[in-house]
PASE-976333 format. One record per residue (C-alpha): x, y, z. Coordinates in steps of 0.1 Angstrom, whole numbers, plus 2048, in hexadecimal, padded with zeros to 3 digits. Example, Ala and Ser with C-alpha at 12.3 -4.5 7.8 and 13.67 -1.06 7.14 Angstrom:
BEGIN
87B7D384E8897F5847
This chain:
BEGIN
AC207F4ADAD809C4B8AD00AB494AAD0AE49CAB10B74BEAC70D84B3AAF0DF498A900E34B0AA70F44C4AB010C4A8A8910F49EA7E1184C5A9B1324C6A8D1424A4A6A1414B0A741514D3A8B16C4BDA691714A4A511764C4A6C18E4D8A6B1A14B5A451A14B3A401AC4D1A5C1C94D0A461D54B4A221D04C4A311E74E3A3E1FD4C8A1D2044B5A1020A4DDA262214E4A232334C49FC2364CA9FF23E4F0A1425C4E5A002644C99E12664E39F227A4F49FE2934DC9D92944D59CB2994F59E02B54FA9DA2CE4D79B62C44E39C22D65089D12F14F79B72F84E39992F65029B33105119B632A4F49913254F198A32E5179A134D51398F3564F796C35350697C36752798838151096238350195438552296B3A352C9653B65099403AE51393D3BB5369593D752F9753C854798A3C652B9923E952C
């Protein structure tokens, strides 16, 4: 009986070791995407920046401010 007992102990204990490890990975992939989002969203900043200076600097060349 003890047999048994310590081998559904053993099996709960692996389960619990295979879900902690699961869900290491699952926060793993969301923090990888999270950052990866984020690395997006700002090249998408930069480039609504560079694209306002660029449209200010056409606006100057246009109305002669730029001079």
């Amino acid at each position: 009986m003890a047999d048994s007992s310590q081998q559904m102990s053993f099996q709960a204990g692996e389960a619990k070791g295979q879900a902690k490890e699961k869900t290491s990975n699952l926060i793993e992939k969301a923090s990888n995407a999270a950052q990866s989002a984020k690395e997006t969203v700002q090249e998408a900043g930069q480039q609504i920046v560079a694209k306002a200076q660029g449209a200010a600097e056409a606006v100057k060349d246009a109305t002669g401010l730029n001079k």
